[in-house]
Structure formats: C-alpha cells, structure tokens
C-alpha positions in Angstrom: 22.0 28.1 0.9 20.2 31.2 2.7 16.5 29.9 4.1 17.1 25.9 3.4 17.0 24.0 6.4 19.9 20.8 6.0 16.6 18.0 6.3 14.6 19.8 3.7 14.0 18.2 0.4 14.4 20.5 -2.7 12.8 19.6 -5.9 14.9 20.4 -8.9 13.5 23.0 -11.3 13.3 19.8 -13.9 11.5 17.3 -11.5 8.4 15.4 -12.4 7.7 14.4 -9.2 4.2 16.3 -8.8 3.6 15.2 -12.2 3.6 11.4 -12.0 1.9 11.8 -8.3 -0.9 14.0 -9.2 -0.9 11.7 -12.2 -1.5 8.8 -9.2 -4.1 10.9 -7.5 -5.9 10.8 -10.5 -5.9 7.3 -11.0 -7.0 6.6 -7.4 -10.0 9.2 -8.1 -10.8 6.7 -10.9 -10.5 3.9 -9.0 -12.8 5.0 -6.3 -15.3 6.2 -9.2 -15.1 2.3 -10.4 -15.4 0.5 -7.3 -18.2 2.7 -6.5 -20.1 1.8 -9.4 -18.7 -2.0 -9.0 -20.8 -2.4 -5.6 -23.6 -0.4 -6.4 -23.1 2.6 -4.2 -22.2 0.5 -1.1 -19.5 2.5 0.2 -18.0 0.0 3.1 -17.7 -2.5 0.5 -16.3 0.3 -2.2 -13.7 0.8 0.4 -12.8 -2.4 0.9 -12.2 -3.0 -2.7 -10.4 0.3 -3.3 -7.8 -1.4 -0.2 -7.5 -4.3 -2.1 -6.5 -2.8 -5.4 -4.4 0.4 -3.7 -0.8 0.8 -4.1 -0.6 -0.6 -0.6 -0.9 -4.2 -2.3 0.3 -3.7 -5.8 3.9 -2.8 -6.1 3.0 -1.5 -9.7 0.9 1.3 -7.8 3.3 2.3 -5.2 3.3 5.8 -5.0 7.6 5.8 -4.2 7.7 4.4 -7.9 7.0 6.9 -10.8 4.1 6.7 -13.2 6.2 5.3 -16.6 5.5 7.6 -19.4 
C-alpha cells in the first residue's frame, strides 16, 4: 500500500467525517458565542457553562457520534 503505515487511519474518498466534525466545531463556536453573552462577558463562568453543556456531558454532543443530517 506504498507510504501507509499498518496503524494509520485512511479516510475513504466518500467520508463525511470532516464534515459532521467541522460541523461540531461550529456548534461549539456557537455555544461559546451564547454562553458568553449568557454571563455577561464573565469568561470563568462562560467556561464553566460551556463544560456543562459540552459533548463531555451530553452524549447527543459526543464528537465519536456523527452530526444526523
């Protein structure tokens, strides 16, 4: 398979993967934007929202699962 290493992980031409994770990028970006705006510009507590509500704790975030269509 010429320069493939046997642990590397190849993409098919046909994969959405970088689609439905830039599409989770995206939301987080939003999120932050939200929270932000929630606590008035108070970043620590921004953060701690943005923690609260991040794939970490919601299962219908999780960034292993792709974005339904």
């Amino acid at each position: 398979m010429g320069d493939q290493r046997d642990d590397e992980v190849v993409e098919p031409s046909n994969s959405t993967v970088n689609d439905w994770l830039g599409q989770k990028v995206s939301d987080d970006e939003a999120m932050i934007d939200e929270v932000l705006e929630e606590t008035g510009g108070d970043v620590a507590a921004a953060e701690r929202a943005f923690d609260q509500r991040s794939a970490n704790n919601d299962p219908e975030r999780d960034i292993a699962r792709p974005k339904p269509s």
